[in-house]
C-alpha positions in Angstrom: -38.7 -29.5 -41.9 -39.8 -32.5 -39.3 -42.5 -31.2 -37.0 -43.0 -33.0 -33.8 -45.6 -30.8 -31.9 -49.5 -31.9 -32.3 -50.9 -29.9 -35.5 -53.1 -26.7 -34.8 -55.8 -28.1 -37.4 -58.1 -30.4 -35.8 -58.1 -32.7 -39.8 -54.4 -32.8 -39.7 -54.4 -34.0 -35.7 -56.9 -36.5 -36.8 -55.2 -37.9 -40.2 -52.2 -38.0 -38.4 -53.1 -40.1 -35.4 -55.3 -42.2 -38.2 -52.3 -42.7 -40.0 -50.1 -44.0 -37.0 -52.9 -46.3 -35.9 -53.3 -48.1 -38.8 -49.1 -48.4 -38.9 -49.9 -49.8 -34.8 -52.7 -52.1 -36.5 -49.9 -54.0 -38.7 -47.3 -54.8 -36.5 -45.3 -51.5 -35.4 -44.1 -51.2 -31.7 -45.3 -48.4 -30.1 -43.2 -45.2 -29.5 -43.9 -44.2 -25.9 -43.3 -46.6 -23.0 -45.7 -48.4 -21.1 -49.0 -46.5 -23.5 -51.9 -45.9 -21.4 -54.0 -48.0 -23.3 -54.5 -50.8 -25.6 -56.0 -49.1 -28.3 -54.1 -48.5 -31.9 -55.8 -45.1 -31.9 -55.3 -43.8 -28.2 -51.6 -45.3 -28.4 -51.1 -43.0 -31.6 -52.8 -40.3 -30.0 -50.6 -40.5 -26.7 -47.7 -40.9 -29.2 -48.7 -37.5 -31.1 -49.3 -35.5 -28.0 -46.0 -36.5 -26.4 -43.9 -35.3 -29.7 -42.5 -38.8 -30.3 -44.0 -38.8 -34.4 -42.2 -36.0 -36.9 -44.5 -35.4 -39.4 -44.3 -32.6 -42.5 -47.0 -30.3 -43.8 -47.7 -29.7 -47.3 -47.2 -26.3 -48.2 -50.2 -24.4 -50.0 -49.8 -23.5 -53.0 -50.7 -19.7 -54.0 -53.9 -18.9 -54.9 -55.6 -21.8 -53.9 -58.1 -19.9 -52.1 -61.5 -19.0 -53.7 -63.4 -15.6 -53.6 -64.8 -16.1 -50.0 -61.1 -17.1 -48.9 -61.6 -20.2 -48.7 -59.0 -23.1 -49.1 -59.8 -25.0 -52.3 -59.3 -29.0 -52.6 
């Protein structure tokens, strides 16, 4: 399932407009119309927050949490 709203976690927000940038850095046009700026990482960022990149989540496995119920790498 495509997601298209901006992640709740602040890492996933992050890796994802990180991600977009560096596809901005090599040549991709941008999604949204006339961006705001000129930067890779503000463009992917407006992109993101305007719902124009679909993006999955992995799902987490069971018991990959430790004893303090913690998420383990």
């Amino acid at each position: 399932m495509a997601l298209t709203q901006a992640p709740d976690s602040k890492f996933a927000y992050v890796v994802l407009v990180a991600r977009r940038a560096r596809q901005l850095m090599i040549g991709a046009r941008p999604l949204v119309d006339n961006p705001r700026s000129r930067k890779n990482t503000r463009i992917a960022e407006e992109e993101l927050t305007q719902g124009c990149l679909e993006y999955e989540l992995p799902e987490v496995p069971e018991g990959a949490e430790d004893r303090d119920g913690k998420r383990r790498k």
